[in-house]
PDB file of N, CA, C and O in Angstrom:
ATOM      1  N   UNK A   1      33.573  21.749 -19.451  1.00  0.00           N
ATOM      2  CA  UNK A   1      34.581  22.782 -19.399  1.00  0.00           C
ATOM      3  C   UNK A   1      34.112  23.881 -18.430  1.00  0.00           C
ATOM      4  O   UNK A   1      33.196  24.691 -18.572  1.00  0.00           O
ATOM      5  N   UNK A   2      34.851  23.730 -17.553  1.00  0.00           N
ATOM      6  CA  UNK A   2      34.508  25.000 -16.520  1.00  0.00           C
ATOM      7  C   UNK A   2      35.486  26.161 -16.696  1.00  0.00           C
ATOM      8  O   UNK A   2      36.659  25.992 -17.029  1.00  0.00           O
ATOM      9  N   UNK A   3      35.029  27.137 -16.496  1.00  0.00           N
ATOM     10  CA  UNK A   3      36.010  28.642 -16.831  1.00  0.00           C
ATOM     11  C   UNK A   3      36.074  29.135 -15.258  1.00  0.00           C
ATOM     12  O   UNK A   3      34.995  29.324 -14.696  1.00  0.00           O
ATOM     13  N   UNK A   4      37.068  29.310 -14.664  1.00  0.00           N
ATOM     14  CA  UNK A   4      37.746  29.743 -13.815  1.00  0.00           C
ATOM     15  C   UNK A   4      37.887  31.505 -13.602  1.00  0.00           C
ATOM     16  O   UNK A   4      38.923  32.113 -13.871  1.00  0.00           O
ATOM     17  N   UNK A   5      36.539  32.208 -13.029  1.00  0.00           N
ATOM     18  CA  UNK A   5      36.903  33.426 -13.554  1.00  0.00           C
ATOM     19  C   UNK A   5      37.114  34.531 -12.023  1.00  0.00           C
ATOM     20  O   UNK A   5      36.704  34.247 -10.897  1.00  0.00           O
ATOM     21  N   UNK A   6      37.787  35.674 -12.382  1.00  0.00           N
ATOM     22  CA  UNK A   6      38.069  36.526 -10.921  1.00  0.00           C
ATOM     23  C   UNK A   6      36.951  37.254 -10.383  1.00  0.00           C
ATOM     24  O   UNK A   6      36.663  38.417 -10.665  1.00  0.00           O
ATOM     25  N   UNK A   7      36.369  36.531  -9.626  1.00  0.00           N
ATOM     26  CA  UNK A   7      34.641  37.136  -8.192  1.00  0.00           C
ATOM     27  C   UNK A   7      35.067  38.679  -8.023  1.00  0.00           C
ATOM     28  O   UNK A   7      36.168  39.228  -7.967  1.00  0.00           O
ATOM     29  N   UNK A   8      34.040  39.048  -7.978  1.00  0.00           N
ATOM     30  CA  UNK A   8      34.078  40.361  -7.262  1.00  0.00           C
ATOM     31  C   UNK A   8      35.008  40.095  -5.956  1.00  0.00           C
ATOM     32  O   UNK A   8      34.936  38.987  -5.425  1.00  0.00           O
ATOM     33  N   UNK A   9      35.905  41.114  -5.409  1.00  0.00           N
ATOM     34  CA  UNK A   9      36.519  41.057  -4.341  1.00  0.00           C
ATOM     35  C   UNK A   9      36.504  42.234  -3.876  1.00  0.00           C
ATOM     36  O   UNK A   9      37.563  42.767  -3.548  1.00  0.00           O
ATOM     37  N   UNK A  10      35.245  42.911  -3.748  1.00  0.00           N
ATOM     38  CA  UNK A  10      34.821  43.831  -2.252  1.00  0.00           C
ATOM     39  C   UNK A  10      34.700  45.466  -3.213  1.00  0.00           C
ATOM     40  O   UNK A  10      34.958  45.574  -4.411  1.00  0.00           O
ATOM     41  N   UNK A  11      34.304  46.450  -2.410  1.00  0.00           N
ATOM     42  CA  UNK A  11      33.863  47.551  -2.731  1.00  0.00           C
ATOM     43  C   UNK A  11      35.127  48.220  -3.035  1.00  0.00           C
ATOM     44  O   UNK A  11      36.021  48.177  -2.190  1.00  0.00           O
ATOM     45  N   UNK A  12      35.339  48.936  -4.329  1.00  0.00           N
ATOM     46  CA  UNK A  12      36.710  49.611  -4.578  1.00  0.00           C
ATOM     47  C   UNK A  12      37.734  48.660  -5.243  1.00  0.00           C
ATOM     48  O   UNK A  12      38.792  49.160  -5.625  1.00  0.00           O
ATOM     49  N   UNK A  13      37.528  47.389  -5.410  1.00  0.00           N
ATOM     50  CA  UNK A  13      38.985  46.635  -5.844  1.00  0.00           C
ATOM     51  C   UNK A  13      38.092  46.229  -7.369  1.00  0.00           C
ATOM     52  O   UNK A  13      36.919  45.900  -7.545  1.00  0.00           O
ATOM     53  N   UNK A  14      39.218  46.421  -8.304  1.00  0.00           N
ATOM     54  CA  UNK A  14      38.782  45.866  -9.661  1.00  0.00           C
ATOM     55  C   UNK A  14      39.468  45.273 -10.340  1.00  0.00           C
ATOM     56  O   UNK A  14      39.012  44.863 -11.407  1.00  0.00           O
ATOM     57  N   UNK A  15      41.040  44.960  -9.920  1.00  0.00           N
ATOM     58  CA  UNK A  15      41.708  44.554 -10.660  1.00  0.00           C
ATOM     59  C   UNK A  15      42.727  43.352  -9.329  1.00  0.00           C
ATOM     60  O   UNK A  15      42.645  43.828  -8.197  1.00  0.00           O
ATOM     61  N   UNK A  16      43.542  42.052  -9.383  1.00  0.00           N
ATOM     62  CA  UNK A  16      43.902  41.863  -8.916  1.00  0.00           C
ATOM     63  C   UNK A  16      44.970  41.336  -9.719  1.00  0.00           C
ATOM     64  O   UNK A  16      44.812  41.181 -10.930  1.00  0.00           O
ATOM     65  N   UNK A  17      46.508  40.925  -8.886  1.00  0.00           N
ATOM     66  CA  UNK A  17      47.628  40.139  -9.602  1.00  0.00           C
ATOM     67  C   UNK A  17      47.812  38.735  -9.299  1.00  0.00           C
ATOM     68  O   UNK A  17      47.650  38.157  -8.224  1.00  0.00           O
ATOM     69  N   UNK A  18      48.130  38.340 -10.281  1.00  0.00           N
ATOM     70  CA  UNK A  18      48.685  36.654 -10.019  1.00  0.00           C
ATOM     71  C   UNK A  18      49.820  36.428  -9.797  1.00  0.00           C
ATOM     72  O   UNK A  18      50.798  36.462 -10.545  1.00  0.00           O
ATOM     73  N   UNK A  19      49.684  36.091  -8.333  1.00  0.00           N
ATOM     74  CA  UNK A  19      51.041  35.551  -7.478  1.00  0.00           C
ATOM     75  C   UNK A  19      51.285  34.491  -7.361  1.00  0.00           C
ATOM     76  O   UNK A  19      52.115  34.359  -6.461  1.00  0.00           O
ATOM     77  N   UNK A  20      50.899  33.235  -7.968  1.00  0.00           N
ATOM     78  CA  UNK A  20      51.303  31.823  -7.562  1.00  0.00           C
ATOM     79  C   UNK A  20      50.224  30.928  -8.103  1.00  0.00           C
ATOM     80  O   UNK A  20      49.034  31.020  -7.802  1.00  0.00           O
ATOM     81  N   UNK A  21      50.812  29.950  -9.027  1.00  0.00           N
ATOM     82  CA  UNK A  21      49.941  28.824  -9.545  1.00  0.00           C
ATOM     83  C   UNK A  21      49.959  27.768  -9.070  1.00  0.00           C
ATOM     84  O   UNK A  21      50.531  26.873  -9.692  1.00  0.00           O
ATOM     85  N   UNK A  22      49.550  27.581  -8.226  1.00  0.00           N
ATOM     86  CA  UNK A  22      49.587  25.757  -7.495  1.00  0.00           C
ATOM     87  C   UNK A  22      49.310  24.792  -8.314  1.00  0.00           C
ATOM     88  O   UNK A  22      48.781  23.805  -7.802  1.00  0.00           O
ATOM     89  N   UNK A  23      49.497  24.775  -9.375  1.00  0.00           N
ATOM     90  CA  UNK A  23      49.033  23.571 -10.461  1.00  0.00           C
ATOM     91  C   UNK A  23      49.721  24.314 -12.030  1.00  0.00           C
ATOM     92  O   UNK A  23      50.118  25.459 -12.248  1.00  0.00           O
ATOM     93  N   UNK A  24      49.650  23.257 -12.807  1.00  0.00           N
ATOM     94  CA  UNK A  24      50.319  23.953 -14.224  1.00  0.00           C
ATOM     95  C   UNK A  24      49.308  23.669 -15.398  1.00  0.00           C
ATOM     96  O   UNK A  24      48.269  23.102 -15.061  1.00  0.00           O
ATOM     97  N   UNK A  25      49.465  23.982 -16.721  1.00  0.00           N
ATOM     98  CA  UNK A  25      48.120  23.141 -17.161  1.00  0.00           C
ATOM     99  C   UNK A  25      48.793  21.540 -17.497  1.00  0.00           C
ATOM    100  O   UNK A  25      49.888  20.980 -17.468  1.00  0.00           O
ATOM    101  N   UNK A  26      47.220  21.203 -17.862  1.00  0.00           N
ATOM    102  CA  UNK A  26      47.638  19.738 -17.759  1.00  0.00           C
ATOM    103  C   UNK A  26      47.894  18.754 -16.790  1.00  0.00           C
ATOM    104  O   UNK A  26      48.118  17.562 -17.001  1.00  0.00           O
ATOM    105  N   UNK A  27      47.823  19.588 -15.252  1.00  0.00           N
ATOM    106  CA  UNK A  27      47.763  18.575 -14.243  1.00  0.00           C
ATOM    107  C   UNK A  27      46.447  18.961 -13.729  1.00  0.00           C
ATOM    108  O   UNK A  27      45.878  20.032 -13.940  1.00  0.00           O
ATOM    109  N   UNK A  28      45.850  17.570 -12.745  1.00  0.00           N
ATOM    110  CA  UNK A  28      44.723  17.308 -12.732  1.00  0.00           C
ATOM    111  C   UNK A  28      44.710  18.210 -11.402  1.00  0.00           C
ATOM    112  O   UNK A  28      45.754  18.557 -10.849  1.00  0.00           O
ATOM    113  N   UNK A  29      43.539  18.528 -10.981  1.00  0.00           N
ATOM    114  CA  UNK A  29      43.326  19.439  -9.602  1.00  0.00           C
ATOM    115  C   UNK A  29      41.984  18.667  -8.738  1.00  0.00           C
ATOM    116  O   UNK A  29      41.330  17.836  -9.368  1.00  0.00           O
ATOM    117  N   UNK A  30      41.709  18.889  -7.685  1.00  0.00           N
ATOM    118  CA  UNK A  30      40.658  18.551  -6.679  1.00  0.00           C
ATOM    119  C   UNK A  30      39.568  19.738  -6.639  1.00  0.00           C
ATOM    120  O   UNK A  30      39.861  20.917  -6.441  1.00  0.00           O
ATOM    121  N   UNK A  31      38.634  19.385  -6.796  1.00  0.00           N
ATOM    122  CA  UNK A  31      37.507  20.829  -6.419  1.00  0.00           C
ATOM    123  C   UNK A  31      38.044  20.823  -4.797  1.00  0.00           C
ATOM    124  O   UNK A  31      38.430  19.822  -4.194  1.00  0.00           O
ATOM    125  N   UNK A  32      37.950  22.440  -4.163  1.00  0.00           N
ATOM    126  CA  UNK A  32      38.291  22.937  -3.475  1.00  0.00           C
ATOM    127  C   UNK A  32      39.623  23.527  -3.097  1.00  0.00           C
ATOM    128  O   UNK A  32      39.777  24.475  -2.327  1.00  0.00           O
ATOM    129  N   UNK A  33      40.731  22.745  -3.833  1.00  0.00           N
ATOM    130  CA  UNK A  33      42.033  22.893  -3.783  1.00  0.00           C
ATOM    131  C   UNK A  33      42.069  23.922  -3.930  1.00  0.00           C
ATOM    132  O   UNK A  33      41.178  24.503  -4.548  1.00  0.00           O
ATOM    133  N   UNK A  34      43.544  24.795  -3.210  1.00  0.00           N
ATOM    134  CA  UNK A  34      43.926  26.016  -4.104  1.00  0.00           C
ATOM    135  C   UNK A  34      44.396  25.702  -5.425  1.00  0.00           C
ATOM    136  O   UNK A  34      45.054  24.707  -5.729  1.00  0.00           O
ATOM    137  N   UNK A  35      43.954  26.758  -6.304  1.00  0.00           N
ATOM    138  CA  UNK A  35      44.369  27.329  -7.558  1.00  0.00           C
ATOM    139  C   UNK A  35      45.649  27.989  -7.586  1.00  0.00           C
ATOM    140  O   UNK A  35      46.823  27.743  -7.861  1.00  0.00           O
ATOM    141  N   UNK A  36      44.915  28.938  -7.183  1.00  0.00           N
ATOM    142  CA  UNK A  36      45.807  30.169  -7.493  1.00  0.00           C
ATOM    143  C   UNK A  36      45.999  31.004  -6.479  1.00  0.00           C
ATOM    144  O   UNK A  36      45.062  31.132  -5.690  1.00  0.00           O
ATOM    145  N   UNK A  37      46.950  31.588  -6.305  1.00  0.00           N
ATOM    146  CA  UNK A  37      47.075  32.787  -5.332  1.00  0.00           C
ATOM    147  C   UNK A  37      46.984  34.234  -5.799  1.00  0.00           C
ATOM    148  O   UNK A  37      47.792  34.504  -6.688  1.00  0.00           O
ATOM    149  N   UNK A  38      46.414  34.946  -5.519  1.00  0.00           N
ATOM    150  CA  UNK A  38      45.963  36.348  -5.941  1.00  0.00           C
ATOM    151  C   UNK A  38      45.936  37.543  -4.748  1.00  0.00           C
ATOM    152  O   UNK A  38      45.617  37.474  -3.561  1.00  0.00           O
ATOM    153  N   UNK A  39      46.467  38.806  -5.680  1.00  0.00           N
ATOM    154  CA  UNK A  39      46.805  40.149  -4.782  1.00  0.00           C
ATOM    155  C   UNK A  39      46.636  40.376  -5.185  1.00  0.00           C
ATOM    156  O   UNK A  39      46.586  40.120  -6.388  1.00  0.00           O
ATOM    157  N   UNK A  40      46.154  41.683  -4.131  1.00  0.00           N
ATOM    158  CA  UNK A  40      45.439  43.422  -4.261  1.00  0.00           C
ATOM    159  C   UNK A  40      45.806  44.195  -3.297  1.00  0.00           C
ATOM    160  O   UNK A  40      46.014  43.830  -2.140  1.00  0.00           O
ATOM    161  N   UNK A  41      45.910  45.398  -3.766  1.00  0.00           N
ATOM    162  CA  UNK A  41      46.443  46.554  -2.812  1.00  0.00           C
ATOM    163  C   UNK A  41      45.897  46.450  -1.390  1.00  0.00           C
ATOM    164  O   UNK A  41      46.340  47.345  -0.670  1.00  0.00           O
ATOM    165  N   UNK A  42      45.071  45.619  -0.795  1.00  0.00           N
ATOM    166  CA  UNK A  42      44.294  45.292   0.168  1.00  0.00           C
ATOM    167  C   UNK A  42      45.057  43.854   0.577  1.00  0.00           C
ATOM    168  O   UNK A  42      45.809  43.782   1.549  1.00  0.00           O
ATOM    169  N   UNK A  43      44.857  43.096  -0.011  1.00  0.00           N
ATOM    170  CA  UNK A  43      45.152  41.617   0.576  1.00  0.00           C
ATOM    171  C   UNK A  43      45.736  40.720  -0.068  1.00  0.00           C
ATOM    172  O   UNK A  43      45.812  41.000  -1.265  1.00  0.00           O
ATOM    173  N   UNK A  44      46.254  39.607   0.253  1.00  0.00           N
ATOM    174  CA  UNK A  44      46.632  38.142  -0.543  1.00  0.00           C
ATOM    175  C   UNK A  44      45.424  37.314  -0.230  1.00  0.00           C
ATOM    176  O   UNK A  44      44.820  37.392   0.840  1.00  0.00           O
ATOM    177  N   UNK A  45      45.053  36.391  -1.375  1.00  0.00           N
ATOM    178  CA  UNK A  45      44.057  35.143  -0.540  1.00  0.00           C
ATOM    179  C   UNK A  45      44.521  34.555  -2.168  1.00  0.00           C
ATOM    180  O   UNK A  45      45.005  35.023  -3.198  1.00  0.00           O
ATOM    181  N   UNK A  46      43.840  32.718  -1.442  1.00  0.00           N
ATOM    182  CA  UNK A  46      43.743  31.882  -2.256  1.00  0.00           C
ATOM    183  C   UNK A  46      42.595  31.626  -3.506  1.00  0.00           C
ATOM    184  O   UNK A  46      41.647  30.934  -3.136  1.00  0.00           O
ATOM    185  N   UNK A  47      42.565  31.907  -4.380  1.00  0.00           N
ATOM    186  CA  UNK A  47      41.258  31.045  -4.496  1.00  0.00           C
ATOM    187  C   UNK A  47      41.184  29.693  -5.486  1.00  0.00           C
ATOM    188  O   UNK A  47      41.813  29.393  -6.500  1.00  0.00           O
ATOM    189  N   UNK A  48      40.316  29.135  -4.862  1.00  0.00           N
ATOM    190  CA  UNK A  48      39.740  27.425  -4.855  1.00  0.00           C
ATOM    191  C   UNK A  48      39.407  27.112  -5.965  1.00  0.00           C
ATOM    192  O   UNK A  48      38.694  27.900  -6.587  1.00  0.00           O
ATOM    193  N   UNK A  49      39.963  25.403  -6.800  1.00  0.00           N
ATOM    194  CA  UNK A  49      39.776  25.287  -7.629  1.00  0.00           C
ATOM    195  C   UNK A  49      37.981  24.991  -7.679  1.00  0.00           C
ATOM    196  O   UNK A  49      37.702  24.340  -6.672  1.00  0.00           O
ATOM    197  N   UNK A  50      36.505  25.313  -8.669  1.00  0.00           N
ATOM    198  CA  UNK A  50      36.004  24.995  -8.514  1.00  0.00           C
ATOM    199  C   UNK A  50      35.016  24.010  -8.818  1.00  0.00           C
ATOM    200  O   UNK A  50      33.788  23.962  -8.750  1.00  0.00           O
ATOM    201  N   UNK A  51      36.178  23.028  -9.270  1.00  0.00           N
ATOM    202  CA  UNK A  51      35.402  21.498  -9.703  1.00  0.00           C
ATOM    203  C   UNK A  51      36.931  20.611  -9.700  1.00  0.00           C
ATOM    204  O   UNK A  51      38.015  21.159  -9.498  1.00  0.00           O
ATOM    205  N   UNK A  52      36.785  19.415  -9.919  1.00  0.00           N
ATOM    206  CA  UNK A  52      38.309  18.316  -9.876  1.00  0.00           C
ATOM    207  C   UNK A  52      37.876  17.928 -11.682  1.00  0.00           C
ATOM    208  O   UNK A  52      36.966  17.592 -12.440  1.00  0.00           O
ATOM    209  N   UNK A  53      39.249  18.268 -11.590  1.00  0.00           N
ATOM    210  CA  UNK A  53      39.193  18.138 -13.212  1.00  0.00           C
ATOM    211  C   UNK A  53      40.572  18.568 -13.531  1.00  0.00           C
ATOM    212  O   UNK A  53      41.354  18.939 -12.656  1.00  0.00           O
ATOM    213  N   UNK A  54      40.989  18.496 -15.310  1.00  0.00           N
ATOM    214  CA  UNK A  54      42.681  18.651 -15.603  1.00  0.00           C
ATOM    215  C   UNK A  54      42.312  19.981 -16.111  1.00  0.00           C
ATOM    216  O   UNK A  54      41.205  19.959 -16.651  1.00  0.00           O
ATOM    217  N   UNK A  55      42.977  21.320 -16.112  1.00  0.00           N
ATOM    218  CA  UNK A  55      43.261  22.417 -16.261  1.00  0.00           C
ATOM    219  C   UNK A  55      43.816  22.052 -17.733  1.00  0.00           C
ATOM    220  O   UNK A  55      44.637  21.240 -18.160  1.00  0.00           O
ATOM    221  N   UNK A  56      43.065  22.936 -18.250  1.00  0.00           N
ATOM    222  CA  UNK A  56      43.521  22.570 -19.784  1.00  0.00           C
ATOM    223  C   UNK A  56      44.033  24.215 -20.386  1.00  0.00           C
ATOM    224  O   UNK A  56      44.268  24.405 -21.579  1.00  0.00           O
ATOM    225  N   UNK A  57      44.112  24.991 -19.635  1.00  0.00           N
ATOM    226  CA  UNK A  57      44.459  26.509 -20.503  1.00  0.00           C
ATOM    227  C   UNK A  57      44.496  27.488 -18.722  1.00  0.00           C
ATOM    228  O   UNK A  57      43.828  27.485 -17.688  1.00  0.00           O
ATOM    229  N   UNK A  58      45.839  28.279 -19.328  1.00  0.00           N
ATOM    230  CA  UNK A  58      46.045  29.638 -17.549  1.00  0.00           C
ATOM    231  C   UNK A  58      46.308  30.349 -18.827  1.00  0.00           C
ATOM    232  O   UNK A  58      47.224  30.289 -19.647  1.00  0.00           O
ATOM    233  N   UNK A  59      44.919  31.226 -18.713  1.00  0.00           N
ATOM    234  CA  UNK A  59      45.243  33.021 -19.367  1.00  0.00           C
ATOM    235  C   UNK A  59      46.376  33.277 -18.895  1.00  0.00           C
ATOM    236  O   UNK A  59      47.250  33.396 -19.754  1.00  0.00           O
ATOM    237  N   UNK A  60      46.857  33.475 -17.306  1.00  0.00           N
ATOM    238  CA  UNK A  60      47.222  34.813 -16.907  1.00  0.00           C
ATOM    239  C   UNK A  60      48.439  34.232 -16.369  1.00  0.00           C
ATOM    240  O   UNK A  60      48.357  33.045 -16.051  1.00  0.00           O
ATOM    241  N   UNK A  61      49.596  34.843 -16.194  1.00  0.00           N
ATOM    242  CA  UNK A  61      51.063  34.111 -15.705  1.00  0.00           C
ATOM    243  C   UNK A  61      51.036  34.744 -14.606  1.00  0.00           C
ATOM    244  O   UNK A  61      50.292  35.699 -14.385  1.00  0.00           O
ATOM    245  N   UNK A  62      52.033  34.157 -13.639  1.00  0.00           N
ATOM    246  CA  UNK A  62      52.502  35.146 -12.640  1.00  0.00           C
ATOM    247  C   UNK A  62      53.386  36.166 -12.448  1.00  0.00           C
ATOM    248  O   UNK A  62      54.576  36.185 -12.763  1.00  0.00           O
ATOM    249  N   UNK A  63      52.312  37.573 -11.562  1.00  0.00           N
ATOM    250  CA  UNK A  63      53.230  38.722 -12.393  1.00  0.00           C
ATOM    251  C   UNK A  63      51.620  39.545 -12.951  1.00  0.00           C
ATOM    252  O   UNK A  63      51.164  40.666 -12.724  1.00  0.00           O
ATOM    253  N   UNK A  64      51.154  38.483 -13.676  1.00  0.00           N
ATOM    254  CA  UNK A  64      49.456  39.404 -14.627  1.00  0.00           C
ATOM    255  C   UNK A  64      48.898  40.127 -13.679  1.00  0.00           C
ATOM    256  O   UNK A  64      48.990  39.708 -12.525  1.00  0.00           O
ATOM    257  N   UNK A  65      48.154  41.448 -13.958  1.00  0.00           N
ATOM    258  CA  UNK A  65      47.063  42.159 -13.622  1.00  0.00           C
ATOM    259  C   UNK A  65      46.025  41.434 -14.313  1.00  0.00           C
ATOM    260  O   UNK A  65      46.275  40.945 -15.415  1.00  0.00           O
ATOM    261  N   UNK A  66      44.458  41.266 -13.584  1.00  0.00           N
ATOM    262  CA  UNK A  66      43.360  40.666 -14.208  1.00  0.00           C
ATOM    263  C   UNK A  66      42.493  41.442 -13.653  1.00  0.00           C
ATOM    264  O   UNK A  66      42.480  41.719 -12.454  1.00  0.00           O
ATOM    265  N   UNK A  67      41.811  41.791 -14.384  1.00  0.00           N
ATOM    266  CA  UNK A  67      40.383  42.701 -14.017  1.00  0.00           C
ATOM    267  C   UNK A  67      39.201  41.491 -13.158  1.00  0.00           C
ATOM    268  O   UNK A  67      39.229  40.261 -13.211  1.00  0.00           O
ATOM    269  N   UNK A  68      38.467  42.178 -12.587  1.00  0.00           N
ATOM    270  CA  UNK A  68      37.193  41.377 -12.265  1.00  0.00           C
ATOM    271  C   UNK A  68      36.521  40.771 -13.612  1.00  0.00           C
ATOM    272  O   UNK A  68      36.364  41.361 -14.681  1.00  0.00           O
ATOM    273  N   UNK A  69      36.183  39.504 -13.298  1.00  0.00           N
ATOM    274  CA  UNK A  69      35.308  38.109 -14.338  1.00  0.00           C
ATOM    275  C   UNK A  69      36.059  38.300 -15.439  1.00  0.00           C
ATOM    276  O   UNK A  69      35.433  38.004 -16.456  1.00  0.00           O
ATOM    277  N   UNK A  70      37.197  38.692 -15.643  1.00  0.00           N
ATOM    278  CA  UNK A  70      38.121  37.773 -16.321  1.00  0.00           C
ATOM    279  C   UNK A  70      38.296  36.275 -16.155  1.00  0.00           C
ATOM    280  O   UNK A  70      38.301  35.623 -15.111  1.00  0.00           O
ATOM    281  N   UNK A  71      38.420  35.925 -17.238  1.00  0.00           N
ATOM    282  CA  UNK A  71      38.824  34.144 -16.830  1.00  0.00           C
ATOM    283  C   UNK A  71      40.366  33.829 -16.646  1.00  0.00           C
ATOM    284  O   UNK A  71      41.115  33.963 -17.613  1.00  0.00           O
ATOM    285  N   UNK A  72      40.767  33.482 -15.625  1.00  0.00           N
ATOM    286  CA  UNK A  72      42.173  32.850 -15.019  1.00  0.00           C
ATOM    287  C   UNK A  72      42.656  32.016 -15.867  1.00  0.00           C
ATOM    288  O   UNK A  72      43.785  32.068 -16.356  1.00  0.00           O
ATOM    289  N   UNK A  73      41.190  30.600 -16.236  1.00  0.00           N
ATOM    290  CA  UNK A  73      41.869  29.224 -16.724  1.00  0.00           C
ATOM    291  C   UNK A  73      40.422  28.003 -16.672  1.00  0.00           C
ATOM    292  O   UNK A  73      39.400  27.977 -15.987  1.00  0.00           O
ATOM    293  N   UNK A  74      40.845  27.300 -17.509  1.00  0.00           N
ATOM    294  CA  UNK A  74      39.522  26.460 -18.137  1.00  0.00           C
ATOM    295  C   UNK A  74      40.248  25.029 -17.302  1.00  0.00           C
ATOM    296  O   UNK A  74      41.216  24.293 -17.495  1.00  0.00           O
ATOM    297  N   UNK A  75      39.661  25.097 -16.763  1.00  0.00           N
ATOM    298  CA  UNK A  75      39.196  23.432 -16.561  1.00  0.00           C
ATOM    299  C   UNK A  75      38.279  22.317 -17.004  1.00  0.00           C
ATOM    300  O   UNK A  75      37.109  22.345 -16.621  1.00  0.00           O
ATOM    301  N   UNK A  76      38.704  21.351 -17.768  1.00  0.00           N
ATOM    302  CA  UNK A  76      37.867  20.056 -18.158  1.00  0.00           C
ATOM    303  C   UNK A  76      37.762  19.431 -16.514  1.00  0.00           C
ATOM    304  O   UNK A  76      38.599  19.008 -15.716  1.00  0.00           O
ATOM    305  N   UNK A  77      36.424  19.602 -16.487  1.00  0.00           N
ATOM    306  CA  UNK A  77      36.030  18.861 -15.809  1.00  0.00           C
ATOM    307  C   UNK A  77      35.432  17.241 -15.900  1.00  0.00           C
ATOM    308  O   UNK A  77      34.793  16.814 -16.862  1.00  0.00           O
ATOM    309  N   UNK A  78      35.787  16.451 -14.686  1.00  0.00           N
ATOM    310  CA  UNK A  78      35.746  15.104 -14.700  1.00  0.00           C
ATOM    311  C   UNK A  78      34.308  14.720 -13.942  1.00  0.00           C
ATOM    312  O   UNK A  78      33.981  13.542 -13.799  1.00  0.00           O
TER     313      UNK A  78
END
């Protein structure tokens, strides 16, 4: 079970939103794939699923505020 959680993203940012789930739970994903799409008053970026495995749980919908090392979403990894 891997936990999927939000990296530090730079000096001053602590919180970011979830703009887009490229996967739902229950479907299987590729390590490296995008995940998720995420914003901040600064930027949009992707970030990468990081193992191939089925997503078994998304804390956060699109629309959520998530603080830094919050967890996004658990992946069973294969």
């Amino acid at each position: 079970m891997i936990k999927v959680v939000l990296p530090e993203l730079g000096e001053g940012i602590s919180k970011a939103t979830v703009s887009y789930w490229f996967a739902k739970e229950g479907e299987r994903v590729k390590e490296k794939d995008d995940l998720v799409e995420l914003a901040t008053d600064k930027t949009t970026f992707n970030l990468p699923s990081p193992c191939t495995g089925k997503i078994s749980e998304i804390m956060y919908r699109e629309g959520d505020s998530v603080e830094i090392g919050q967890i996004l979403a658990v992946i069973n990894e294969e």
